[in-house]
C-alpha positions as CSV (number, residue, x, y, z in Angstrom):
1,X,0.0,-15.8,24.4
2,X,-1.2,-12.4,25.0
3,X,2.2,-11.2,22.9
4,X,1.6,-13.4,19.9
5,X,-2.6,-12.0,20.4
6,X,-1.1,-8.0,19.7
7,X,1.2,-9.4,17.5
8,X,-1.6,-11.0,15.5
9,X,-3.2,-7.6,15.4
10,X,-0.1,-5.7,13.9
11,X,-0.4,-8.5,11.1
12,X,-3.8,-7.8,10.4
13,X,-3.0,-4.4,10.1
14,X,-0.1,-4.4,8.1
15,X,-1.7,-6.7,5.8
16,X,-5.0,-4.2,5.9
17,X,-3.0,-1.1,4.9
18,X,-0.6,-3.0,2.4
19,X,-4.1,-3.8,0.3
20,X,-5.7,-0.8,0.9
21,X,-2.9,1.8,1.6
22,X,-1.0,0.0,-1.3
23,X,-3.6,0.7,-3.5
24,X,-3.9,4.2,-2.6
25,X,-0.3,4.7,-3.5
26,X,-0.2,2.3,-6.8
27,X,-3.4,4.7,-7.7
28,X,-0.4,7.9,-7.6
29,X,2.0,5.5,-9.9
30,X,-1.1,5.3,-12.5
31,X,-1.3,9.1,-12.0
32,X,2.5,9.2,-12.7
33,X,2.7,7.6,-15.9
34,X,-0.4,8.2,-17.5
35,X,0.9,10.5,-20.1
36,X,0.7,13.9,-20.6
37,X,-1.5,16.2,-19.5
38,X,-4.5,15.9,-22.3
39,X,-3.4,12.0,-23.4
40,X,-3.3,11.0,-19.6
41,X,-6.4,13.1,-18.4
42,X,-9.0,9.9,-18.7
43,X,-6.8,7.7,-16.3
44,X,-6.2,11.0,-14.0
45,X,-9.7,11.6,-13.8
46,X,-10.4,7.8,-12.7
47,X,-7.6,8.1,-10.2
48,X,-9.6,10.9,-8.5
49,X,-12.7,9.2,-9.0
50,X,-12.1,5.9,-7.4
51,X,-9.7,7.6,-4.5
52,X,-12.2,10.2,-3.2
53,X,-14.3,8.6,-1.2
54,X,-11.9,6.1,0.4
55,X,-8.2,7.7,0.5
56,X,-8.4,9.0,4.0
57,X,-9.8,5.8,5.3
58,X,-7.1,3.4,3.6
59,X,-4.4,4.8,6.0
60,X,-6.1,4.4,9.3
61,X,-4.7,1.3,9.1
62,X,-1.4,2.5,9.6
63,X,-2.0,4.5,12.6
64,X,-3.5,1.3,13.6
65,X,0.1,-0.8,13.2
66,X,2.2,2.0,14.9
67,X,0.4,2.6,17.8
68,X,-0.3,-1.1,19.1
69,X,3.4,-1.6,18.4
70,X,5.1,1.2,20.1
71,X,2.7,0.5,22.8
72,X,3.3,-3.7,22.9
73,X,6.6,-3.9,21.5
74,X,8.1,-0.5,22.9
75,X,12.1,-1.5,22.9
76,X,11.6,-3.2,19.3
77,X,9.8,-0.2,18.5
78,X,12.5,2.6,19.6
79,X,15.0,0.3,18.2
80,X,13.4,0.6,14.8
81,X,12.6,4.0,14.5
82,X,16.0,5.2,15.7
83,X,17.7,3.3,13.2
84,X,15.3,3.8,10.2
85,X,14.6,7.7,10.9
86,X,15.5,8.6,7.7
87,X,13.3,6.8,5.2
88,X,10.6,6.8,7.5
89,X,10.8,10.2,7.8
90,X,11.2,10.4,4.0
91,X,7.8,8.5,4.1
92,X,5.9,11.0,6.5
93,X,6.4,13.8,4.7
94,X,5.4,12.4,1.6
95,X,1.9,11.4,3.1
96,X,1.8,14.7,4.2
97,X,2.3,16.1,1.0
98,X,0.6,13.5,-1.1
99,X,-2.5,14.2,0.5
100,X,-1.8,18.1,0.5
101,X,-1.3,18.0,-3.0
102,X,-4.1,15.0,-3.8
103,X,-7.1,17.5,-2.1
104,X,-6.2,21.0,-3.5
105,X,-5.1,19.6,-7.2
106,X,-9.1,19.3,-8.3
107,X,-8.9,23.7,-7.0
108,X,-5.8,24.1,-9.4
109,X,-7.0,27.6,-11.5
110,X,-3.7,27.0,-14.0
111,X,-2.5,23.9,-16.0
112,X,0.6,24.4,-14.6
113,X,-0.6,24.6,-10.9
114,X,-2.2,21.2,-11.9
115,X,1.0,20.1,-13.0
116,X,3.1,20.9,-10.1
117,X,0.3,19.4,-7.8
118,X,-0.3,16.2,-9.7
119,X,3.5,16.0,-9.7
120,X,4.1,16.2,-6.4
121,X,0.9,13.7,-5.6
122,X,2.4,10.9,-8.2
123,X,6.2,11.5,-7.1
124,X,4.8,11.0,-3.2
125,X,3.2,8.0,-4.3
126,X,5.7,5.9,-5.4
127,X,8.2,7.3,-2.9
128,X,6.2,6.5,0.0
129,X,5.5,2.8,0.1
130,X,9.5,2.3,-1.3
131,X,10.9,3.7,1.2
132,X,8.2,1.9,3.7
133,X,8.9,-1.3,2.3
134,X,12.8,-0.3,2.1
135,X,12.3,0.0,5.9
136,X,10.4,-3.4,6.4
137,X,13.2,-4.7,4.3
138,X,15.9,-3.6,6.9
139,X,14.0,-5.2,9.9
140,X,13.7,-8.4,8.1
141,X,17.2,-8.7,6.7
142,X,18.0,-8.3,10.8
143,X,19.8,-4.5,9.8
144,X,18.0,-3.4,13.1
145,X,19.6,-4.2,16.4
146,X,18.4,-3.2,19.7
147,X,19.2,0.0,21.0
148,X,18.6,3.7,20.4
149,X,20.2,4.5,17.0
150,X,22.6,1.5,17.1
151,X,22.4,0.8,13.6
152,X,23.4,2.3,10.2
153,X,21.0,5.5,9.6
154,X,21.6,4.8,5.6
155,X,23.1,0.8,4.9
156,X,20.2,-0.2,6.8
157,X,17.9,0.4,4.6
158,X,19.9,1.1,1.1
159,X,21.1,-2.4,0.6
160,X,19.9,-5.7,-1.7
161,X,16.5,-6.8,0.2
162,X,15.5,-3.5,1.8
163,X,15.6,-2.4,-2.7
164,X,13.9,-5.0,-3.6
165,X,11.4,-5.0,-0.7
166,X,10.8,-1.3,-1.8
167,X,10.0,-2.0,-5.5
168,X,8.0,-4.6,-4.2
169,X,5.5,-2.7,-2.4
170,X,5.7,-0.2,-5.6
171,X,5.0,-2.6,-7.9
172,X,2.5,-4.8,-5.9
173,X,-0.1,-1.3,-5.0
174,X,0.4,-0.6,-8.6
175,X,-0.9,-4.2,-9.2
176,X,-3.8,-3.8,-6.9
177,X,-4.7,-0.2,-8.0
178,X,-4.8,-1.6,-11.4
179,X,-7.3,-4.2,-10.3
180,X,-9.7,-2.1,-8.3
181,X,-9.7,0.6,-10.7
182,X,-11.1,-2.0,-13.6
183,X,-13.5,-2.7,-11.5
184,X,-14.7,0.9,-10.9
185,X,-14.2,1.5,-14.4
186,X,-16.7,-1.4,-15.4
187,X,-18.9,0.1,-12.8
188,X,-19.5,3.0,-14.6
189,X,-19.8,1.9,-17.9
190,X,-16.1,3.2,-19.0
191,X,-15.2,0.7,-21.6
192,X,-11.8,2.7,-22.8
193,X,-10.9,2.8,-19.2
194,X,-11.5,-0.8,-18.2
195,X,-9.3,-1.3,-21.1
196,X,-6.8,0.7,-19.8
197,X,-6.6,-0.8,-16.4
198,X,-7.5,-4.3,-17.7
199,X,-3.6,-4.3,-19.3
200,X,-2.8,-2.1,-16.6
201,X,-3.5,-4.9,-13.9
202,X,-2.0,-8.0,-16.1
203,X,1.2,-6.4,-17.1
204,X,1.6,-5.1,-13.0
205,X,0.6,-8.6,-11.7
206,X,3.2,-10.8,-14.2
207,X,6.0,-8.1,-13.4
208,X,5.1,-8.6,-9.2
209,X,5.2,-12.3,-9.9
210,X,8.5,-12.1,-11.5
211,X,10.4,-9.7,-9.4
212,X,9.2,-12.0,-6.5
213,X,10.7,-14.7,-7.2
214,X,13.9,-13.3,-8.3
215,X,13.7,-11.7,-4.7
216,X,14.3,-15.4,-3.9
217,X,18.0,-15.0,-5.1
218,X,18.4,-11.6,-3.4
219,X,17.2,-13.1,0.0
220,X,19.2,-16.5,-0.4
221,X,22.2,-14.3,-0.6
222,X,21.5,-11.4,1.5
223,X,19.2,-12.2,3.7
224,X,19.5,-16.4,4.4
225,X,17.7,-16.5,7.8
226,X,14.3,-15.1,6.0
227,X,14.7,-17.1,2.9
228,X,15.3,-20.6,5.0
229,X,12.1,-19.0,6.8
230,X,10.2,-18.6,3.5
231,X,11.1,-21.8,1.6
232,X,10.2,-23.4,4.7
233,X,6.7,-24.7,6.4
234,X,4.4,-22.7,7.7
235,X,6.4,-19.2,5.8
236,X,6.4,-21.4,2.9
237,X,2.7,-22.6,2.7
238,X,2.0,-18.7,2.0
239,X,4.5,-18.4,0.2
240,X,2.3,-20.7,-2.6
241,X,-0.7,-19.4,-1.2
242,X,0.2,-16.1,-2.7
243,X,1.2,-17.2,-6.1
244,X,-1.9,-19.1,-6.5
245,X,-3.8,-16.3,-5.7
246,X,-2.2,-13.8,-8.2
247,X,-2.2,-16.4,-10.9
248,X,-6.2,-17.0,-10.1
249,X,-6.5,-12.7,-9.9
250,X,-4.7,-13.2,-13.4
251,X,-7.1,-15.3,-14.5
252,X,-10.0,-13.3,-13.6
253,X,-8.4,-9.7,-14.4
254,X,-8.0,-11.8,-18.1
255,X,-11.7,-12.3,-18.3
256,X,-12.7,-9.3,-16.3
257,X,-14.2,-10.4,-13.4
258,X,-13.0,-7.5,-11.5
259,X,-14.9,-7.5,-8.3
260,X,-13.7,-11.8,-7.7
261,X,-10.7,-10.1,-8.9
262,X,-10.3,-7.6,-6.0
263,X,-10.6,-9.9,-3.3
264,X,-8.0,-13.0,-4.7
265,X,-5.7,-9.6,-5.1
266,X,-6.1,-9.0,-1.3
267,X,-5.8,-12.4,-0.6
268,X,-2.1,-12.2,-2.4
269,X,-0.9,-9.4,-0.3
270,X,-1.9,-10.6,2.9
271,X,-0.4,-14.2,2.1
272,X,2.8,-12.5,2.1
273,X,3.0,-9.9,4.9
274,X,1.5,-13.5,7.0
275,X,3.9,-15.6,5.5
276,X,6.7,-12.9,6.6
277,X,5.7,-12.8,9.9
278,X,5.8,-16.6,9.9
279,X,9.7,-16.5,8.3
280,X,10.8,-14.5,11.3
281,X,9.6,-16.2,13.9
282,X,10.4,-16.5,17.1
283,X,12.2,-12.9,16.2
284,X,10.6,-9.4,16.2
285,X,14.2,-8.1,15.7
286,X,15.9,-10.8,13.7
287,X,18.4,-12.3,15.1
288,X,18.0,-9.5,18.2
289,X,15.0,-9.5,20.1
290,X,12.6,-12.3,20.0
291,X,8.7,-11.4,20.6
292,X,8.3,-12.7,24.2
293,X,11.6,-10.5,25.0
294,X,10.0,-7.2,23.5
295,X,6.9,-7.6,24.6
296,X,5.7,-5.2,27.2
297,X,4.1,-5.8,30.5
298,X,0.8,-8.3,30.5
299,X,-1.4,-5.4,32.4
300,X,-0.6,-3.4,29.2
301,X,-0.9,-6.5,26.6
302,X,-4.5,-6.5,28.6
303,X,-5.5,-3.3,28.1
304,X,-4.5,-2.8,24.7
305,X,-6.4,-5.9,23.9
306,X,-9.1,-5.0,25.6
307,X,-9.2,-1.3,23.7
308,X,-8.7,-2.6,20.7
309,X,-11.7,-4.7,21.1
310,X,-13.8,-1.9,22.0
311,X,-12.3,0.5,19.3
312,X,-13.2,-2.0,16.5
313,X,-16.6,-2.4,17.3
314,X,-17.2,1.1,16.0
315,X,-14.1,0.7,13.7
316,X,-14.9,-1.9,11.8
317,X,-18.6,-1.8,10.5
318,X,-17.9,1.8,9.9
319,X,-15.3,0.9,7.4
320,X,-17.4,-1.9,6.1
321,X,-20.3,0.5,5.6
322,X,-18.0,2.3,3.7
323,X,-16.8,0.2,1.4
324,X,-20.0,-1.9,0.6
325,X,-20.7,1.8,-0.6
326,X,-18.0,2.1,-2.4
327,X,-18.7,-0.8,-4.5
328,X,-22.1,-0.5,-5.0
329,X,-21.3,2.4,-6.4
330,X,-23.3,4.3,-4.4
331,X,-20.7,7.5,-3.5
332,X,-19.5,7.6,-7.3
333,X,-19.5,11.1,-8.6
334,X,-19.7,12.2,-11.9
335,X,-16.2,11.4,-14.1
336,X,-14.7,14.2,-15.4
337,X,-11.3,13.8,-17.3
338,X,-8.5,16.3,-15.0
339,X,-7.8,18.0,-18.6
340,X,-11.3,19.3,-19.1
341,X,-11.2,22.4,-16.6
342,X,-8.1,23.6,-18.9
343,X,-9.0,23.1,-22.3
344,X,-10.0,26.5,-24.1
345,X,-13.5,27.2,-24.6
346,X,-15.0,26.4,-27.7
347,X,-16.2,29.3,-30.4
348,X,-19.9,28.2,-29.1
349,X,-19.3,28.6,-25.5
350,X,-17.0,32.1,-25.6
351,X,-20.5,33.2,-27.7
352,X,-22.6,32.0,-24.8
353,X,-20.7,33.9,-21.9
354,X,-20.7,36.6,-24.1
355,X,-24.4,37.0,-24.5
C-alpha cells in the first residue's frame, strides 16, 4: 500500500511535468521553426512572452519525480540511471543550456548573438524531452534490468519504442505549446498570432494522434508485454480516454475555445503517462523488478509520505497562485516581436538621437 501511495505520487508528477514541462519544451520547437529571423520574430516574441513567468516553475516537477524515486524505488532507480546515463545525460545538459540560453537571449547586443542563443534554446528543446521520452521508452520496452550498468548504454534507448516514445513527447509538447499559446495570444488581443497557433495546435494534435496509433504497430512488435498492457483493461480505458480528449481539444482548438482547450489537452497527456503506468503493472522494471520488490523500507515510504505532504502544502497553492495569474493575464508584459531590437533605426529616429 504505502509502495503503490509514492508510486501514485511519481504518476502525478510525471504526468505534471509532461503537461507543463512538455509545453515548455514544445514552446522551443515553435521557436525552432518559426522562420527566419524577421518572418519568425512575432511567434519568437510570443514564445518569450508566454514562457517568462512560468518556465522555471514547469520543471519543479521534475525534481519532484527524481527525488521520491531514487528515494522509494532506490535499486529501480540505480538500475535506470546506470543503464540510461547517456541520454539522460544528453538531457541535463540541454536543460542547462536551454535555460542559459532562454534567459540571456532577450540581453543579445548582435543579431547573430541572438541567433546562436535562440539556436541553442530551440535545438535544447526538442532534444531534451526526445531523449527523455527515448529513456522512458527503454524502461517500458523492459531494456532496463537490474543492476549497476547491466544494460546496453546505447541499444537501450536507440531502438523502435524508445524512437517513437521520443518523437512522441516531441510532438505531444509541441501540441500543447500550441494550445496554450492560442490561448495567450487571444488574451492579448493578437489576432495574427492566434492564427498562427490556432493551425499550429490542429496540425500538432492530428500528427500526435496519428503517430500514436501507429506506435500501436511498433509496440505489438517490439515491445508486446506493454502493448497486451495497453489494449487491455484498466491501460486500455486511458488509452480511449486520451483520444477522446484530443479529439474534444480538437474540437475546441477548431472553434477557439482555448482556455476549455488547455485543460482537455492536459487531460490527454496525463491519460497516457496513467494508462502507462497501468500497462506495466505489477513491474517497475519490466519484466525485472516488480514494485513491492523495489520498494524501499516502510519507515522510509512513511517519511517520504509524510514530507511530501507537508512540502505540498506550501507547494501547491504557490503554483496555483501562479498560474491563476498566469491566465488572468495578470503577469503579461508588454509583446515585443525578438526582431525589433535589431532592425535599423528609421531616418526619423537616427534624426532624434542626433538632436
Amino acid at each position: 500500500m504505502l509502495a503503490d501511495l509514492c508510486l501514485a505520487l511519481i504518476i502525478a508528477g510525471l504526468s505534471a511535468y509532461a503537461v507543463m514541462g512538455g509545453a515548455d519544451f514544445g514552446a522551443g520547437f515553435w521557436d525552432l521553426t518559426a522562420g527566419g529571423a524577421h518572418r519568425g520574430g512575432r511567434v519568437r516574441g510570443m514564445v518569450a512572452r508566454s514562457m517568462g513567468p512560468v518556465w522555471e516553475a514547469n520543471h519543479v516537477w521534475l525534481i519532484f519525480v527524481l527525488v521520491i524515486f531514487w528515494t522509494c524505488f532506490p535499486v529501480a532507480f540505480g538500475s535506470a540511471m546506470s543503464t540510461l546515463y547517456v541520454p539522460l545525460f544528453i538531457a541535463t545538459i540541454g536543460i542547462i543550456f536551454r535555460g542559459t540560453a532562454f534567459a540571456l537571449r532577450g540581453q543579445a547586443a548582435t543579431i547573430n548573438e541572438a541567433r546562436v542563443l535562440g539556436g541553442l534554446f530551440a535545438l535544447s528543446s526538442v532534444l531534451v524531452p526526445f531523449c527523455m521520452g527515448a529513456a522512458l521508452g527503454a524502461v517500458g520496452s523492459g531494456r532496463v534490468p537490474v543492476g549497476n550498468a547491466a544494460g546496453d548504454p546505447f541499444t537501450s534507448w536507440l531502438n523502435p519504442t524508445s524512437i517513437l516514445v521520443g518523437v512522441l513527447a516531441v510532438i505531444t509538447g509541441a501540441y500543447l505549446a500550441a494550445v496554450f499559446m492560442a490561448g495567450d495570444a487571444a488574451r492579448g488581443g493578437f489576432r495574427d498570432l492566434v492564427l498562427a497557433f490556432r493551425g499550429r495546435a490542429l496540425a500538432s494534435g492530428a500528427l500526435s494522434g496519428v503517430v500514436a496509433i501507429g506506435g500501436l504497430i511498433v509496440l505489438h512488435e517490439d515491445a508486446r508485454s506493454l502493448f497486451d498492457g495497453l489494449t487491455s483493461s484498466p491501460g486500455l480505458f486511458f488509452v480511449v480516454g486520451s483520444a477522446l480528449a484530443g479529439a474534444l481539444t480538437l474540437a475546441l482548438v477548431w472553434h477557439e475555445s482555448f482556455e476549455a482547450a488547455r485543460y482537455s489537452a492536459a487531460a490527454a497527456v496525463g491519460c497516457v503517462t496513467v494508462g502507462w503506468a497501468f500497462a506495466q503493472s505489477p513491474y517497475l522494471l519490466p519484466n525485472e523488478l516488480t514494485l513491492e520488490q523495489a520498494a524501499a523500507g516502510d519507515t522510509t515510504l512513511v517519511a517520504v509520505l509524510l514530507s511530501v505532504a507537508v512540502g505540498l502544502l506550501l507547494l501547491v497553492p504557490s503554483l496555483y497562485l501562479l498560474y491563476s495569474f498566469v491566465l488572468k493575464g495578470r503577469l503579461d508584459e508588454d509583446f515585443e516581436s525578438l526582431d525589433q531590437r535589431f532592425q535599423p533605426l528609421s531616418a526619423g529616429d537616427d534624426s532624434k538621437e542626433g538632436a
